[in-house]
C-alpha angles and dihedrals in degrees: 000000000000125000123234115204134186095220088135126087094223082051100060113089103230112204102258132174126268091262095048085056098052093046083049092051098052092041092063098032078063102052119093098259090072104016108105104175096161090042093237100137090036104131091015139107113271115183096158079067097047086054094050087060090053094048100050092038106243088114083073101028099124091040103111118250091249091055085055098254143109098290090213126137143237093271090057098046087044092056092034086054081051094047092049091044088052085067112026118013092200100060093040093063092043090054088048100053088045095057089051101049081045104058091040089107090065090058101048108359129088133249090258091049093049099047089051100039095046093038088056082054108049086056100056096037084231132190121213134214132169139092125331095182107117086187093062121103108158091119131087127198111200119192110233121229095254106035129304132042145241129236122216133177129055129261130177122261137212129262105292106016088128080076098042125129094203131010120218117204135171111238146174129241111237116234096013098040086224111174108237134163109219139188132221146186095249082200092051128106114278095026114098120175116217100188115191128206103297117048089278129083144126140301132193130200121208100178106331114178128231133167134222097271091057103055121076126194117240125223099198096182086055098035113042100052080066102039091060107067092027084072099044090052088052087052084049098049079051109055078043102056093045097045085055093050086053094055096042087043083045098054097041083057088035091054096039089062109108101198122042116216112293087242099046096084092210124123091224134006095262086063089059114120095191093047094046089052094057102049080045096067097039099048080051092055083047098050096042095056092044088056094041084054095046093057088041085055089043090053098044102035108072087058087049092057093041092251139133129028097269096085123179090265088075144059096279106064085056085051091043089049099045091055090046084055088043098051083047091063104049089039094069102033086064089038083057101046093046101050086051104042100051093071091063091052094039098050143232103308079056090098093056121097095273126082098025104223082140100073094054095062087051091050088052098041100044097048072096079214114143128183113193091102091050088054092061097049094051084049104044084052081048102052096024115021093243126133124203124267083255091050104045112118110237130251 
C-alpha cells in the first residue's frame, strides 16, 4: 500500500469554525477534481476527487486536534457532507461514510485505540471505506500461532471503498465470537475488491493479515443504538444536499432562459406564476426537511461526541433516533420530487448534458436507500410506543 502523508502545509487540516469548514467544503466541491457538471464520472470511481478531500482536510475534519486532525464536530461534517452532495452526490456519500467508519472508535474502542488509530490517520490524511453495518458478522478474524491474525469471508463495502486507504469492517473472533472492528491495508495480500456498477461492491478477505493494533474490540449493546441513526442522518445530509444542487442547477438555467413560455404571460421567466409556484413547493419541501435534520443532529450529536447526561441506555436516544428516521424520510421524499420535477419546469433541453439536471436524479435514485420500512417504524412508535429492535435502548 501506499502510504498517504500530510508533509505538506495545504495538506494539514487547521482547526477551523464551523463557518471556515463549510466555505472549505464548497470551495473544493467547486474545483475541477469533484465538480461533474456533465455527469460523466457520476457512479464511478473518482479518485481525483478523493485526493481533492485529502488535500483540502476534510478527509480528517472530526479527528481531534491532538490527534492531528480538524477538531470539528458532528454538526460541521453533517452540513460539509451536505455542501459536497450538493455538487456531486457521489462524493458526498463517500465523505459521509467516511466520517462515520472513522469516528467508530469513539463509539467501542478505548482511549488508547482511538489515539493511536486516529493519529495514524491524521497523519496520513486517510479515507476510509468499508462496511458501516453494526449488524454485520460474516467475517472471522483467527489469531495466528505466533501473533497476529488473519481475516477470511466477503462482506459488502460503501461508495468509494475501491479508494480507500484502509478498510474498516465488523468481524467476529473465531473460537470466542467475540464482536471486533477491524482495519486493514485494501492493497494488502488476502484482500481482493469486486466493485459493481455503482461505487459500492464486495471484498473478500483469504488470509489477510492484520496485526493487534489494528484490531478494536466492539461493544454491540453500546455501539449500535448510535450507528443507527448516525447512518440515516448521512443519508439525510445527502438527499439534502442533492435536492438543493438540483434547484440551484434548475434557476441558473431557469434565469439564463431569454424568452419565458408563450403562456406564461410573464416578460421574463422569473415573472412566471406558474413557474414561481413551483419552485415555490419544491424549495418548501427542501427547507422543511433541512430544519427537521438540524434538530435530528442537535439531538444525536452530543451522544456521538460522549457528551451530555442523556446517554443511549434511556428514553431519549429512542426519541433522538426516531426523529433522525423521521428527518430521513422527509429528506428523500423531497430529494425525489425535486430531481424529478425540475425537468418539467425547466423544459424540454433540460435532459441534455447542461445543465445537468440529469446527474441529480441519479444521485437521488442510486443512494439504494428506501424508505418504506423507515415509514412504518416512525408510524408504529407513533400509533403504539413502540421502537424498533435497532432502536431499543439496551438493559
Amino acid at each position: 500500500m501506499t502510504t498517504t502523508t500530510c508533509d505538506q502545509p495545504a495538506r494539514r487540516a487547521a482547526p477551523r469554525d464551523h463557518a471556515g469548514w463549510l466555505e472549505l467544503a464548497r470551495t473544493t466541491a467547486a474545483g475541477p477534481a469533484v465538480d461533474d457538471p456533465d455527469g460523466r464520472h457520476a457512479g464511478r470511481p473518482q479518485a481525483p476527487a478523493v485526493e481533492a478531500l485529502r488535500r483540502a482536510g476534510l478527509s480528517t475534519l472530526l479527528i481531534p486536534a491532538r490527534c492531528g486532525g480538524g477538531g470539528a464536530t458532528w454538526r460541521t461534517a453533517y452540513q460539509v457532507v451536505r455542501e459536497v452532495a450538493a455538487v456531486n452526490g457521489d462524493i458526498g456519500l463517500l465523505l459521509g461514510h467516511h466520517y462515520l467508519l472513522s469516528w467508530t472508535p469513539a463509539l467501542v474502542g478505548t482511549d488508547e485505540d482511538r489515539e493511536r488509530v486516529w493519529s495514524g490517520a491524521a497523519a496520513g490524511c486517510q479515507v476510509w471505506g468499508g462496511a458501516p453495518d453494526p449488524r454485520d458478522t460474516s467475517l472471522t478474524l483467527t489469531p495466528r500461532p505466533h501473533g497476529g491474525s488473519t481475516l477470511d469471508g466477503a462482506t459488502a463495502i460503501t461508495s468509494g471503498a475501491v479508494l480507500a486507504d484502509r478498510l474498516a469492517v465488523g468481524a467476529t473472533r473465531a473460537g470466542t465470537g467475540e464482536p471486533l472492528m477491524v482495519l486493514v491495508d485494501p492493497a494488502g495480500p488476502g484482500v481482493a475488491l469486486s466493485p459493481d456498477e455503482g461505487p459500492g461492491g464486495t471484498v473478500r478477505f483469504a488470509g489477510a493479515a492484520v496485526s493487534g493494533h489494528d484490531v478494536i474490540a466492539r461493544d454491540g449493546a453500546s455501539a449500535s443504538p448510535l450507528t443507527a441513526p448516525a447512518i440515516q442522518l448521512v443519508f439525510a445530509q445527502l438527499y439534502i444536499g442533492i435536492a438543493e444542487g438540483a434547484l440551484d442547477a434548475a434557476r441558473a438555467h431557469a434565469v439564463a432562459r431569454s424568452r419565458p413560455w408563450p403562456l406564461g404571460q410573464a416578460r421574463r421567466t422569473g415573472g412566471d406564476a406558474y413557474l414561481s409556484g413551483a419552485y415555490g413547493g419544491l424549495l418548501a419541501q427542501v427547507r422543511a426537511a433541512r430544519a427537521l435534520a438540524d434538530q435530528a443532529v442537535d439531538d444525536l450529536a452530543p451522544a456521538l461526541h460522549g457528551e451530555g447526561g442523556a446517554g443511549p441506555a434511556g428514553r431519549w436516544h429512542c426519541e433522538a433516533a426516531v426523529m433522525a428516521a423521521t428527518a430521513k424520510i422527509a429528506a428523500a421524499q423531497a430529494s425525489l420530487a425535486v430531481a424529478s420535477r425540475v425537468f418539467e419546469l425547466a423544459g424540454a433541453d433540460s435532459a441534455r448534458a447542461r445543465p445537468g439536471l440529469a446527474r441529480f436524479w441519479r444521485y437521488a435514485r442510486a443512494l439504494r436507500d428506501p424508505v418504506a420500512h423507515r415509514q412504518a417504524e416512525v408510524g408504529r412508535e407513533f400509533l403504539t410506543g413502540e421502537f424498533p429492535p435497532e432502536r431499543k435502548a439496551p438493559p
